[in-house]
C-alpha positions as CSV (number, residue, x, y, z in Angstrom):
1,X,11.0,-19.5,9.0
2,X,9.0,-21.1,6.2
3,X,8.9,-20.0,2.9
4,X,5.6,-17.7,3.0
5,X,7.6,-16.0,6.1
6,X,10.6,-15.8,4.0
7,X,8.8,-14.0,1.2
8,X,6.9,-11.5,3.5
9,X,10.0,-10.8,5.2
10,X,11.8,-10.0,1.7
11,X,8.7,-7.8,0.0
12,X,7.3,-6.3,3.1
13,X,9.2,-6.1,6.3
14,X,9.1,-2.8,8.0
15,X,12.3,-0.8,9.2
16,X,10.1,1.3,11.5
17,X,11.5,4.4,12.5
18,X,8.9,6.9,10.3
19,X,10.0,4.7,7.4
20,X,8.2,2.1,5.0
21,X,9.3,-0.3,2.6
22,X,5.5,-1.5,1.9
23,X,2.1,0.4,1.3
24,X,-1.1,-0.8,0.8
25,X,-4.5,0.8,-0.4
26,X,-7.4,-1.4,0.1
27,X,-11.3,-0.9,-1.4
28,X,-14.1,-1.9,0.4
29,X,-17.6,-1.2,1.6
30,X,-18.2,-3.2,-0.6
31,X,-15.2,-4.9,-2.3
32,X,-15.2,-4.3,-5.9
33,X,-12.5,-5.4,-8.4
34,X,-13.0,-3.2,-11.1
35,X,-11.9,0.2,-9.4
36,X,-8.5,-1.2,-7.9
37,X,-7.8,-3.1,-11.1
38,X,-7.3,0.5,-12.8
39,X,-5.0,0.9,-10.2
40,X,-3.2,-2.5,-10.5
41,X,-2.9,-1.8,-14.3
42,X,-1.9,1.6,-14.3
43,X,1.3,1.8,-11.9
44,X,2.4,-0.8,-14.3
45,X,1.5,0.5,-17.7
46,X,1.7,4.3,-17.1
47,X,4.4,4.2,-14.2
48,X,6.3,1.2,-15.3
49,X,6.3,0.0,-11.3
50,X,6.2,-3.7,-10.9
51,X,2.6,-5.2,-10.5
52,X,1.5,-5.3,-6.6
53,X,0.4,-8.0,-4.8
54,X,-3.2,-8.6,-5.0
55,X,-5.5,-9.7,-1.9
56,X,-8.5,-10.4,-0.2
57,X,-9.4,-8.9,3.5
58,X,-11.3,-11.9,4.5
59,X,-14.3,-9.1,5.4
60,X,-15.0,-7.3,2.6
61,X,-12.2,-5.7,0.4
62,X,-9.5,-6.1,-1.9
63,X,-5.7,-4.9,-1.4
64,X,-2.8,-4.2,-3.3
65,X,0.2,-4.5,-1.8
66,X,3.3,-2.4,-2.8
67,X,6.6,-3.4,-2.5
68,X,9.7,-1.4,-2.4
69,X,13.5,-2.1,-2.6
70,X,14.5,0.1,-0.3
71,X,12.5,2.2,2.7
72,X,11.3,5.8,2.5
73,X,9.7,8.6,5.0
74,X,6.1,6.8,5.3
75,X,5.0,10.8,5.0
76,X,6.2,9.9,0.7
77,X,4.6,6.8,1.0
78,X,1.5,7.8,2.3
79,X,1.7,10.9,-0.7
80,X,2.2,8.3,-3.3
81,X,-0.8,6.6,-2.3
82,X,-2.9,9.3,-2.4
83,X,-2.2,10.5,-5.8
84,X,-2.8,6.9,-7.0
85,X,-5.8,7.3,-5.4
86,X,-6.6,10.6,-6.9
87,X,-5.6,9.3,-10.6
88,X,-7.2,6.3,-10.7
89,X,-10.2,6.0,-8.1
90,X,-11.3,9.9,-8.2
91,X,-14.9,8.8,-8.6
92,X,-14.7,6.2,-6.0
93,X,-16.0,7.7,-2.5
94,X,-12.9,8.4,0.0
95,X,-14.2,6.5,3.1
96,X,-14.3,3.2,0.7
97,X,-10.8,3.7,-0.1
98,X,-8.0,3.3,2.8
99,X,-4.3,3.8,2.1
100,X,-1.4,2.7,5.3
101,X,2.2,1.9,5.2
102,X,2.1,-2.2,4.9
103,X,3.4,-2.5,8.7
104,X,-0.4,-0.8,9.7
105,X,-2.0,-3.9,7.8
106,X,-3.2,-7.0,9.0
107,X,-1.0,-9.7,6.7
108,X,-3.1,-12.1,4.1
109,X,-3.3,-16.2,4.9
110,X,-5.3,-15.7,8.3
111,X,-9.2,-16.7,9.3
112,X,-10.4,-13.3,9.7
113,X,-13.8,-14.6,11.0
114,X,-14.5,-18.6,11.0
115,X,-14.7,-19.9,7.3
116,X,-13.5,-16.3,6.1
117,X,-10.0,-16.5,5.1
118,X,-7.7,-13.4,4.0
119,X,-5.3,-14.5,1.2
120,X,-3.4,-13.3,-1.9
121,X,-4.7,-13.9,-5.3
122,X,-3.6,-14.4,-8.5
123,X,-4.6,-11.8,-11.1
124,X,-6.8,-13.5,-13.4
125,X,-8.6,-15.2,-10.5
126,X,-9.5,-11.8,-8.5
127,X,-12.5,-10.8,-10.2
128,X,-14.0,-14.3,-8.9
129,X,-14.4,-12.7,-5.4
130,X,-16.2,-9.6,-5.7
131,X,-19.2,-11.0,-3.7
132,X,-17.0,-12.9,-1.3
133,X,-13.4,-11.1,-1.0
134,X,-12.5,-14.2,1.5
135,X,-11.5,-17.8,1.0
136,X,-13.2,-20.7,2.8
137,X,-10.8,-22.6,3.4
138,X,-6.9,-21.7,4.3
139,X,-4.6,-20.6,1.0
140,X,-2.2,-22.6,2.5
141,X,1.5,-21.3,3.7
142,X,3.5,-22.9,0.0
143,X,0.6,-21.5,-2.0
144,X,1.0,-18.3,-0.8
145,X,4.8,-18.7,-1.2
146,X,4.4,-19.3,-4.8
147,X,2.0,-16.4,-6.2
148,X,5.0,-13.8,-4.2
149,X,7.9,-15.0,-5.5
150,X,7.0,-13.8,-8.7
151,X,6.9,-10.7,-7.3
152,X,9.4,-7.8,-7.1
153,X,10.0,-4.5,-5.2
154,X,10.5,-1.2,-6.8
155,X,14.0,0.2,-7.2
156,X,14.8,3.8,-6.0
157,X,15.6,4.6,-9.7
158,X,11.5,3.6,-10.6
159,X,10.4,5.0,-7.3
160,X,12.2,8.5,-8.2
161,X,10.5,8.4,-11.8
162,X,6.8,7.2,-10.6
163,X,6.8,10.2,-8.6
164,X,7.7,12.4,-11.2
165,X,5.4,11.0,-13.7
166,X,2.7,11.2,-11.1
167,X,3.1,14.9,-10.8
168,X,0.6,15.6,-7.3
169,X,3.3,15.0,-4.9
170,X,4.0,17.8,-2.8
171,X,6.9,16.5,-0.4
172,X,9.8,18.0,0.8
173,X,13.3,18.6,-0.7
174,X,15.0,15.8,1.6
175,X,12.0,13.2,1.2
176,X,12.0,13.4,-2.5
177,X,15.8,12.5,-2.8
178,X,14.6,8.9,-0.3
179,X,17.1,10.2,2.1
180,X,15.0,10.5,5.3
181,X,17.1,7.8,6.8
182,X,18.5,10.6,8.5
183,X,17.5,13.2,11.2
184,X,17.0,15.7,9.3
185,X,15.0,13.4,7.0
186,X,12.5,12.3,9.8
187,X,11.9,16.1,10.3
188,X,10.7,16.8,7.3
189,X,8.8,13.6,7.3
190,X,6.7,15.0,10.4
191,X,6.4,18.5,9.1
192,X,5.0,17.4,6.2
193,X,3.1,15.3,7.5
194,X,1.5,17.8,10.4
195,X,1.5,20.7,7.7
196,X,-1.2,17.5,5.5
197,X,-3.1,17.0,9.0
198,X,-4.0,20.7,9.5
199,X,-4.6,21.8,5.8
200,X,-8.6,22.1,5.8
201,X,-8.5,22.1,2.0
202,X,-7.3,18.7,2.0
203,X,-9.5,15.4,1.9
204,X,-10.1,14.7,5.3
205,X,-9.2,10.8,4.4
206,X,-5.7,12.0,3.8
207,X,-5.5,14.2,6.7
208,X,-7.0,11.5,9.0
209,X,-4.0,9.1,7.3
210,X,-0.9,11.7,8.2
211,X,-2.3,11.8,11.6
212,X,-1.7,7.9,11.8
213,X,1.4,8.0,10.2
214,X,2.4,10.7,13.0
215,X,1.7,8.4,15.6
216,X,4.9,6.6,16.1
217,X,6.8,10.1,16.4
218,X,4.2,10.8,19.3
């Protein structure tokens, strides 16, 4: 296993099982930088989260990739996401905005199309590919390495509190205490997650999301 293996394995691998240790929201249609830069700022500065991994599809968006220490129900996951997306990209239209459990993603440092690389970026060199959220040539496996071994995942203690501070999650009792590893905990995972798929009053994106996430229980 090389070392860009070796880091994807430590941020992002994926217990399966209804649970997720990654997330990712990505904007596109078109990419834009500004919009998801709110985001990458605020889970840091308002919910003291450490800063996600930034990337570019290789079509046309930009991702953040969320990291976490320990898994959860993807049904909290999924929650998370979509208040982040209700606090920080409200006036961004819901279709541009998708939001899956990391393991649903297709990973960075691959030639989407030919000459159209996928990649992660560093911060202060994102903005550069608003018109072109791709790289020409490959990022290269060691390069790759580098810009995520800087990063970290979020411990259940920050987890717990970025929940709370974010205030919209409606989850239930057992999926709030992260302790869905258990039977009962996968339960509640796919109630919640069939009571989000068949509430009309919710955005259909999110619905259309907890229908995914319901797939493996299938």
């Amino acid at each position: 296993m090389d070392r860009f293996q070796s880091e994807l394995q430590r941020l992002y691998s994926s217990p399966g099982g209804g649970q997720a240790r990654a997330m990712v929201v990505e904007l596109s249609r078109p990419a834009s930088w500004g919009p998801l830069a709110r985001v990458w700022r605020g889970v840091q500065a308002d919910l003291d989260l450490p800063a996600p991994a930034i990337a570019v599809s290789g079509s046309e968006g930009y991702q953040l990739w969320f990291s976490l220490a320990e898994p959860v129900p993807e049904a909290q996951a999924i929650a998370f996401l979509e208040s982040l997306r209700r606090r920080y990209l409200a006036d961004i239209a819901a279709e541009r905005v998708s939001i899956l459990p990391a393991a649903d993603a297709l990973v960075p440092g691959a030639e989407r199309t030919p000459g159209r690389w996928s990649a992660f970026v560093a911060p202060d060199l994102a903005v550069l590919f608003a018109d072109e959220p791709w790289l020409d040539l490959s990022p290269g496996a060691d390069a790759q390495a580098d810009l995520l071994s800087r990063l970290q995942g979020t411990t259940p203690q920050d987890w717990k509190r970025a929940l709370e501070r974010l205030g919209t999650v409606d989850l239930p009792a057992a999926a709030q205490g992260g302790a869905a590893a258990s039977p009962a905990g996968s339960q509640d995972a796919k109630t919640f997650l069939r009571a989000v798929m068949n509430d009309a009053s919710i955005d259909m994106h999110l619905r259309i999301e907890a229908a995914k996430a319901l797939l493996p229980w299938s």
